[in-house]
C-alpha positions as CSV (number, residue, x, y, z in Angstrom):
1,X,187.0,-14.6,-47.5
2,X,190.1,-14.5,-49.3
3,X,193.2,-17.6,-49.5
4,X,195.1,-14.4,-48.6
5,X,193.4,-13.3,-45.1
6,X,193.1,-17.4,-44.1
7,X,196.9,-17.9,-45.0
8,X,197.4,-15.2,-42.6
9,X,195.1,-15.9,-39.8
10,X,196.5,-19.6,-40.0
11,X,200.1,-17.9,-40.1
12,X,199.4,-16.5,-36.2
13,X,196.9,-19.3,-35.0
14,X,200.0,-21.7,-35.4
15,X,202.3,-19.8,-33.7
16,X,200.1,-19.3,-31.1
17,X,198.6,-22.4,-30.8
18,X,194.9,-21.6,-31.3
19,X,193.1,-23.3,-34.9
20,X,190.2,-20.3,-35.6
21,X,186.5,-22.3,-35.8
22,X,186.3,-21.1,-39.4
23,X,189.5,-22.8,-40.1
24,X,188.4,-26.0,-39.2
25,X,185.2,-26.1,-41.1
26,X,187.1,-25.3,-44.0
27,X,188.8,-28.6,-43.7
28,X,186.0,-30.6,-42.8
């Protein structure tokens, strides 16, 4: 995984209100 690809994913998880699983165990 790449900052590039999670910046991205993060980008349309906001705007659609949905945090990806993987996202959240990277800030844990």
């Amino acid at each position: 995984m790449n900052q590039e690809w999670w910046q991205g994913c993060l980008a349309g998880g906001n705007e659609s209100g949905y945090v990806p699983d993987g996202y959240i165990k990277l800030k844990t």
